[in-house]
Steps between C-alpha positions, in 0.01 A plus 500: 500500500607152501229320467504423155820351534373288775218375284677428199731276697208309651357475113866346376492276814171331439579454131810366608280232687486622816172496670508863616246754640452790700246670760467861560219799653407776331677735843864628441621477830609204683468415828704303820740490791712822478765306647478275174728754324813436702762303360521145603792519724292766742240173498768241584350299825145631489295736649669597828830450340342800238382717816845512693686576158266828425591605866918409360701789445740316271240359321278821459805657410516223193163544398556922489794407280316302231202765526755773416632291224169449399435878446792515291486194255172337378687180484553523894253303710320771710394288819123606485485538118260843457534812619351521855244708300359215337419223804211562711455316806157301520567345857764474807501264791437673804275826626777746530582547117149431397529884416703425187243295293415643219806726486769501229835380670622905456178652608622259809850589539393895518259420783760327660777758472691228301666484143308185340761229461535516920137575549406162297749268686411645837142438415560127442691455790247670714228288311738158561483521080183475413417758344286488184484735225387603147805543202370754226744300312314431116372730181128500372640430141698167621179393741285518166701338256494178798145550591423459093719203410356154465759310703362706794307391770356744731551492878476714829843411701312571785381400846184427646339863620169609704408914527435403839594241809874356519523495142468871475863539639718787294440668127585203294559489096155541394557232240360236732170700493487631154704299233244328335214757531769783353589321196149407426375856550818749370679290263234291349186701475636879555815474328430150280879415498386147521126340406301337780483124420887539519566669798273256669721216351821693671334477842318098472593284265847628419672464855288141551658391228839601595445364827410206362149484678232253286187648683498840513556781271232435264074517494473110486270222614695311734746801596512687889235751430691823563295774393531875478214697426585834376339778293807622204304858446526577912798276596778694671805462781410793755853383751773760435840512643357794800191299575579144372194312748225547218288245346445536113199645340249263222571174650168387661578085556787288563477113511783287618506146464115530468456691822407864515745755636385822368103556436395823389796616565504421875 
């Protein structure tokens, strides 16, 4: 519900002079390390510093006492910030926990015979911290108003993802498969909250220009010939958070830097 807020202060900024823009995905869940959450002194040293202070008993015992205080004042920092309800893992480290993907961190802690708070921290120590995970963390409302403003540029915020071979590994956000495809398809043509020739300037020439690139971004003699060949009345993101490893639908070429990479939609 904040989002207006947000954007109005962006608005005031750039008439103040500040050269000021966003990015954002039409998904309303983030996604990273679990471990991210923690507060900063539990990350103090690095990684195997983090590992042998999630094993602590002091320090656990600090953690449970800002997650209490947490449940009792909104103000309090709560050390993983949702309700264990709300993350979903997406991928661990080893074999032996590869059981909790696509599990919601309470859904894990009952299978474990846990209460959720213990059941996360013992997962990252187990999993030497990495641990990666889904936050259902954002409203529909606040992701449209972004997704519809003009200082907004479009982008994924994700990693580069095969449905099979090593790149296959875990249930991953399925914004690095579907970002583009599912605002063409739901919120341009199905739901028309924004018109075509815009959205496309969201995901090309919007970012290149913030990113200060001369070459791209644009359909231009002269400019890297990335192309995307796509049909708007079929176009559609077909990756969802259970079974993220799916290709779009109604995109039959892609041309980078004049090279094919996708052909009839191989």
């Amino acid at each position: 519900g904040h989002m207006p807020l947000a954007l109005a202060k962006i608005e005031q900024a750039r008439n103040d002079g500040l050269d000021i823009a966003f990015d954002v995905y039409p998904y309303t869940a983030g996604s990273r390390h679990l471990s991210g959450s923690l507060p900063a002194w539990m990350h103090d040293g690095g990684n195997e510093a983090l590992v042998r202070r999630l094993r602590d008993p002091q320090c656990r015992r600090r953690l449970r006492e800002e997650f209490d205080a947490s449940l009792n004042d909104p103000q309090a920092l709560n050390p993983f910030e949702l309700s264990f309800a709300d993350i979903l893992i997406t991928a661990v480290e080893g074999e032996e926990n590869r059981w909790a993907i696509g599990l919601r961190m309470d859904e894990i802690a009952a299978r474990r015979g846990q209460e959720p708070l213990a059941a996360a921290l013992d997962l990252l120590a187990e999993e030497q911290g990495h641990v990666s995970a889904c936050f259902f963390s954002m409203s529909e409302a606040d992701m449209r108003l972004a997704l519809a403003h003009p200082l907004g540029a479009v982008a994924t915020d994700g990693l580069a993802f095969a449905p099979d071979g090593p790149l296959a590994k875990g249930r991953p956000h399925p914004r690095s498969y579907g970002t583009y495809p599912r605002l063409l398809g739901k919120y341009v043509r199905d739901e028309k909250l924004l018109s075509l020739p815009e959205a496309i300037r969201k995901c090309t020439a919007l970012p290149a220009g913030r990113l200060g690139l001369t070459d791209r971004g644009l359909v231009r003699e002269g400019f890297a010939a990335d192309l995307t060949v796509f049909d708007p009345r079929t176009i559609a993101d077909t990756a969802t958070y259970a079974d993220p490893h799916q290709y779009p639908r109604g995109v039959s070429h892609v041309i980078v830097n004049g090279a094919l990479t996708v052909t009839d939609n191989e």
